[in-house]
DSSP file (Angstrom, degrees, kcal/mol; ACC not computed):
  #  RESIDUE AA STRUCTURE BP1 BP2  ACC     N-H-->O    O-->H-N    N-H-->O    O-->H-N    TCO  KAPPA ALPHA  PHI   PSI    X-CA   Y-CA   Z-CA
    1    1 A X              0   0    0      0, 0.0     0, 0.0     0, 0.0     0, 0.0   0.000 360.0 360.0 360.0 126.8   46.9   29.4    3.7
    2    2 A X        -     0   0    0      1,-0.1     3,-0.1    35,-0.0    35,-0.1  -0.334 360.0-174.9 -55.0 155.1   45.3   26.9    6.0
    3    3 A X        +     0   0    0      1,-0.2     2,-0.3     7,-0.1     9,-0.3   0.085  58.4  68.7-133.1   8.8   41.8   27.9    6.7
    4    4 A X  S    S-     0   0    0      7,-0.1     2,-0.4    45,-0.1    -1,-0.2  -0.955  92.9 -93.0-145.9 131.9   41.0   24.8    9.6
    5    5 A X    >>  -     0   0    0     -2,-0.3     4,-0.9     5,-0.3     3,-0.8  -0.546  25.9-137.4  21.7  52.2   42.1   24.2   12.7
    6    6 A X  T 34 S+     0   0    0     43,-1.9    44,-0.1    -2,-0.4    -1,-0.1   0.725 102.5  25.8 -40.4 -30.9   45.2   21.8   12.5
    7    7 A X  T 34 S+     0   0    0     42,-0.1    -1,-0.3    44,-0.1    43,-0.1   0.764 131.7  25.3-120.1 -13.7   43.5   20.1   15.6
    8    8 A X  T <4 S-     0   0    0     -3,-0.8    -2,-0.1     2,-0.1    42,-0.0   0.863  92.2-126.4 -91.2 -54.5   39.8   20.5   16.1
    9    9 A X     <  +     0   0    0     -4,-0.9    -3,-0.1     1,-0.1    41,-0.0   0.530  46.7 168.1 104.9  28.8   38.9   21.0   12.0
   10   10 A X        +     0   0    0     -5,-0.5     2,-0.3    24,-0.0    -5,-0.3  -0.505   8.2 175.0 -66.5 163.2   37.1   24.1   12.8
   11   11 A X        -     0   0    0     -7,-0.2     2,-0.4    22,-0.1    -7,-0.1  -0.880  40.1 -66.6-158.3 177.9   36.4   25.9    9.7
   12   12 A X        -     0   0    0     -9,-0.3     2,-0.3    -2,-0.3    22,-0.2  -0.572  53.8-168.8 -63.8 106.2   34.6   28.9    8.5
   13   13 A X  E     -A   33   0A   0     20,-1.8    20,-1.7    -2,-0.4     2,-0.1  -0.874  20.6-115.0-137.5 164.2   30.6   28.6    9.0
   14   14 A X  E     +A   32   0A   0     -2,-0.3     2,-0.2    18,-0.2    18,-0.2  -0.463  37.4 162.2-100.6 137.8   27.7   30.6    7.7
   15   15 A X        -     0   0    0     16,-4.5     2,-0.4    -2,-0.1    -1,-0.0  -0.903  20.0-145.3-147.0-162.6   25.2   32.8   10.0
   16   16 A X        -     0   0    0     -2,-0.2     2,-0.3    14,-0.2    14,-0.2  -0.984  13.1-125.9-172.1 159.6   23.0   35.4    9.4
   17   17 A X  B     -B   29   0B   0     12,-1.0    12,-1.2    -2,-0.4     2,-0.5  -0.695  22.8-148.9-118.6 137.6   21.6   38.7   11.0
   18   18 A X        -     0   0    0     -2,-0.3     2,-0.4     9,-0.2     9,-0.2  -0.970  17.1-152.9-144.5 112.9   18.0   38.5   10.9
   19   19 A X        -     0   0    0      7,-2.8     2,-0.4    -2,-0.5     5,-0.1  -0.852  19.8-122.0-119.1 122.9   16.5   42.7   10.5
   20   20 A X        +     0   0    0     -2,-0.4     2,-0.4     5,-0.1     5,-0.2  -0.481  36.7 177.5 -64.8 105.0   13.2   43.7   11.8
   21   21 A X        -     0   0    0      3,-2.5    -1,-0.1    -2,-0.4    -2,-0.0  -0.774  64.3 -40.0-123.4  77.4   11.5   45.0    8.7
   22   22 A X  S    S-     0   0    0     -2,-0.4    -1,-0.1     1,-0.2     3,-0.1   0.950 121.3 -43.4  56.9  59.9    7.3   46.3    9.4
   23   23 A X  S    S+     0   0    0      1,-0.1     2,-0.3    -3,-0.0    -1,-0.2   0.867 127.7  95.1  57.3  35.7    6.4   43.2   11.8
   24   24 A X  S    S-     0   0    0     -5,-0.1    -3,-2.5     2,-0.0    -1,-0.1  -0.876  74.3-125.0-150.7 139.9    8.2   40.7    9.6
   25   25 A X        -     0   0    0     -2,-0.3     2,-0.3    -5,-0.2    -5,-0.1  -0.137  21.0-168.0 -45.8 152.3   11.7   39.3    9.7
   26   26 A X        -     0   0    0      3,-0.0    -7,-2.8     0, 0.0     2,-1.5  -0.777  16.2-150.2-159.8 113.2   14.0   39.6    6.5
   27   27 A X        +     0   0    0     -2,-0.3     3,-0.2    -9,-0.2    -9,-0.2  -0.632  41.6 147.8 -87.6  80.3   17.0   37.7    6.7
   28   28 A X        +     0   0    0     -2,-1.5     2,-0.7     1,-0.2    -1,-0.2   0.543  53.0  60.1 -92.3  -5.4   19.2   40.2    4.4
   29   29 A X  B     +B   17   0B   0    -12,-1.2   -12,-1.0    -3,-0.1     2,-0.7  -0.622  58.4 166.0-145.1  88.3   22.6   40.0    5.8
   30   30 A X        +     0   0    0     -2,-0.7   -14,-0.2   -14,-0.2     2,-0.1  -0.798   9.5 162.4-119.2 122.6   24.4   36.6    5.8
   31   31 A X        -     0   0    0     -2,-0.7   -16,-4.5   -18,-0.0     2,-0.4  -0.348  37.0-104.0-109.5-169.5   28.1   36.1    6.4
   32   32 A X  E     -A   14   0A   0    -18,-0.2     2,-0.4    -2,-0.1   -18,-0.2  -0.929  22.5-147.3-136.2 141.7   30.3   33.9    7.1
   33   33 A X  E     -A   13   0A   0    -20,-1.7   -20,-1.8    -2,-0.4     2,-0.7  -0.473  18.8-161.9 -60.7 112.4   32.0   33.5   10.5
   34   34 A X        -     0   0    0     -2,-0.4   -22,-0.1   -22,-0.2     3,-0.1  -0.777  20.0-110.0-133.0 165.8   35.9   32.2   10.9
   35   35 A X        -     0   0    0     -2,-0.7     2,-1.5   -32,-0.2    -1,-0.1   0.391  32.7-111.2 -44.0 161.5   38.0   30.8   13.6
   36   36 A X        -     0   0    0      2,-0.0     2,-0.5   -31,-0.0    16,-0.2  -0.532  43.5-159.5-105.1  90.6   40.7   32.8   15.0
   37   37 A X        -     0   0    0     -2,-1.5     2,-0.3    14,-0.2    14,-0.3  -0.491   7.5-167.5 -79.9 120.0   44.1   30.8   13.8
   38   38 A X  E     -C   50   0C   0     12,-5.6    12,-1.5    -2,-0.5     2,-0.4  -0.965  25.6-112.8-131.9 156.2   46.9   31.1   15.2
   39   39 A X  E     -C   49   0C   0     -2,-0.3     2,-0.3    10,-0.2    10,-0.2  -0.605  39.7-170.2-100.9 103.6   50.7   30.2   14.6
   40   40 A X  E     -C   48   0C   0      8,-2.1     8,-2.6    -2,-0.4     2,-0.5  -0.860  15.4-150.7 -67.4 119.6   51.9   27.5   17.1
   41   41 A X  E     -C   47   0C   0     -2,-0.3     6,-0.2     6,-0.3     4,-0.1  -0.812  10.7-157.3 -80.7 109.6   55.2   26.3   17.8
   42   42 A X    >   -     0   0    0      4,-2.6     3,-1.1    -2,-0.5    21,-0.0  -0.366  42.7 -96.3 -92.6-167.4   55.6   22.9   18.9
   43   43 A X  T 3  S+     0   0    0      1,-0.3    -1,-0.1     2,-0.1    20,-0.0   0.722 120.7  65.5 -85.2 -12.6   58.6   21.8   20.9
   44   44 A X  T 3  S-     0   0    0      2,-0.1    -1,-0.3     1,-0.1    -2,-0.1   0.223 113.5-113.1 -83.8  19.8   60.2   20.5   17.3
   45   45 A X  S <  S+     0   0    0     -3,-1.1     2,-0.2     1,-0.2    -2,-0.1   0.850  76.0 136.9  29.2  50.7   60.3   23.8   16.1
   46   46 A X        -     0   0    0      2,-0.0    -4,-2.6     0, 0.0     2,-0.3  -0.727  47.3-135.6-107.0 165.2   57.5   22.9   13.4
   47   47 A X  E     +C   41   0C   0     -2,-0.2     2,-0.3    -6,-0.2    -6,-0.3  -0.931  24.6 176.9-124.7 125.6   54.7   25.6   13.0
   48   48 A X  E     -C   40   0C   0     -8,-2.6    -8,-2.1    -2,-0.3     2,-0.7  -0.993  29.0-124.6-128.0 163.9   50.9   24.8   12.8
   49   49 A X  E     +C   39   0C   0     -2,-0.3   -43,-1.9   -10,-0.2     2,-0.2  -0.908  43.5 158.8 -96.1 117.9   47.5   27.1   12.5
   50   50 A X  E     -C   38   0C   0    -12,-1.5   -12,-5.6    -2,-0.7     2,-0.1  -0.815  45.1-102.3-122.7 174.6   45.0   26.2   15.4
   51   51 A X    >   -     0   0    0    -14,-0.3     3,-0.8    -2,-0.2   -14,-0.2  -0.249  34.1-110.5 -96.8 171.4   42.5   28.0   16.7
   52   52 A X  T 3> S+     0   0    0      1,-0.3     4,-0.6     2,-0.2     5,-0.1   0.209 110.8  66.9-109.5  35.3   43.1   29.6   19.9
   53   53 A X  H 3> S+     0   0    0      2,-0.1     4,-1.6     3,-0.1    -1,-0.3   0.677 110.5  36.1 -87.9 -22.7   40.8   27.4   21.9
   54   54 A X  H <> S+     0   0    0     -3,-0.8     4,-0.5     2,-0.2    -2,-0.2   0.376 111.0  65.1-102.9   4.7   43.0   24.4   21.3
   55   55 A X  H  > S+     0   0    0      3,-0.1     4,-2.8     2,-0.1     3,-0.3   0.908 116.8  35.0 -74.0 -61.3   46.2   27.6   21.7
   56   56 A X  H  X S+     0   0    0     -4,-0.6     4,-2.9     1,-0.3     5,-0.6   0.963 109.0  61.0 -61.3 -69.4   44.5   27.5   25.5
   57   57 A X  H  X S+     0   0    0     -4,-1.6     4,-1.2     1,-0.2    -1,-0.3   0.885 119.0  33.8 -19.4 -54.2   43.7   23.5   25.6
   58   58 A X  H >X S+     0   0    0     -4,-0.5     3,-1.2    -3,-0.3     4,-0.9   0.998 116.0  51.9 -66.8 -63.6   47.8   23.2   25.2
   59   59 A X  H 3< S+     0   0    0     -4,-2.8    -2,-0.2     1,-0.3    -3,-0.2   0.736 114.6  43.1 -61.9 -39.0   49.0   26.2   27.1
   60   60 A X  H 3< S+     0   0    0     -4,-2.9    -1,-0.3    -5,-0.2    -2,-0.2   0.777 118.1  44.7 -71.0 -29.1   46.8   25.2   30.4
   61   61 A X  H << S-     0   0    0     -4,-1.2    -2,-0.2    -3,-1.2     4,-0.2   0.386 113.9-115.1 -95.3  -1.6   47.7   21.3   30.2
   62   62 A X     <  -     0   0    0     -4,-0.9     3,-0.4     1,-0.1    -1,-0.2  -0.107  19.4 -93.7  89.5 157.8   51.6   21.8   29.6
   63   63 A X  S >  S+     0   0    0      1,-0.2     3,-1.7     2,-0.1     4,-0.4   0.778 115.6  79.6 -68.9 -48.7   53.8   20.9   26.6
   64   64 A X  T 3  S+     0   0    0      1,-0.2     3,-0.2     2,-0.1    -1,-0.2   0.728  95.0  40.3 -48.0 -13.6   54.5   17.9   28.2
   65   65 A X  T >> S+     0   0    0     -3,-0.4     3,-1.8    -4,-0.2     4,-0.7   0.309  85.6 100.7-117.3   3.2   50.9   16.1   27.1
   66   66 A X  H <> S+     0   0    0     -3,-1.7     4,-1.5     1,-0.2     3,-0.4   0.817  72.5  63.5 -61.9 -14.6   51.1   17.6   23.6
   67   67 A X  H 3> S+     0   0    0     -4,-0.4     4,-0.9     1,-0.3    -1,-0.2   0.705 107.0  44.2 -64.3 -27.5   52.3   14.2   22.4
   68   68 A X  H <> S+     0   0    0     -3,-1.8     4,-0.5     2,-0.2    -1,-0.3   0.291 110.7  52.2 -99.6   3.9   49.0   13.1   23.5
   69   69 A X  H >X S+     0   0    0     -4,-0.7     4,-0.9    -3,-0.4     3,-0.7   0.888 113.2  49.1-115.9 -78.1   47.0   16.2   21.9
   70   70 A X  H 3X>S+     0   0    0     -4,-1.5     5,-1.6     1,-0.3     4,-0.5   0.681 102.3  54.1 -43.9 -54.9   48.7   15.4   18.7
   71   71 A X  H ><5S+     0   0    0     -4,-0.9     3,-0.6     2,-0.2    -1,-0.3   0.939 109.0  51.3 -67.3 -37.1   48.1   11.7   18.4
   72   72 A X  H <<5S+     0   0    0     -3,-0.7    -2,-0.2    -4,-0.5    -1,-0.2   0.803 115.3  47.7 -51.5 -33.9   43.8   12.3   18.9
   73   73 A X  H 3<5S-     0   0    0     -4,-0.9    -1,-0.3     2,-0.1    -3,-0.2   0.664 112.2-134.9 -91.8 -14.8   44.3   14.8   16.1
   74   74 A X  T <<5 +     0   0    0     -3,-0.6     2,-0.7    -4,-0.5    -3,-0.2   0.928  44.3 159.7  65.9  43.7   46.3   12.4   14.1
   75   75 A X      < -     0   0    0     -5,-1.6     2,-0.4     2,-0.0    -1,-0.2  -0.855  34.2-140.9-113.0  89.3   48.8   14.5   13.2
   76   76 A X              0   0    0     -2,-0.7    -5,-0.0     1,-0.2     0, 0.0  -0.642 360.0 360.0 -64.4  90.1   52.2   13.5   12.1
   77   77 A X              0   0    0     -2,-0.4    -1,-0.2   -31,-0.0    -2,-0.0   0.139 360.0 360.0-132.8 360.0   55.8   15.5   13.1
């Protein structure tokens, strides 16, 4: 299962919750955050995972400039 972004590369990244423990910080609870992937359909009826900031990036700019989306991501169909 893909875990990045087919066009940006987002991935998965580490944060951490930082719990007010008798006037000093204690950074006990660190996860890690990931991207929200989602199953795309291009006009070639091929499937890729992006995230749904680049779902929006497409959806607002038309199909028609996805040729141009594709080549920056360097992605071959």
């Amino acid at each position: 299962m893909v875990k990045a972004c087919m066009l940006c590369g987002k991935t998965r990244f580490k944060v951490g919750r930082r719990i007010k423990t008798r006037s000093k910080y204690n950074p006990v609870h660190v996860y890690f955050q990931k991207p929200n992937l989602q199953w795309f359909t291009l006009p070639n009826n091929k499937r890729i995972k992006i995230c749904t900031k680049c779902r929006k990036k497409i959806i607002k700019n038309g199909l028609q400039n996805i040729d141009k989306i594709l080549n920056q991501a360097k992605i071959n169909l």
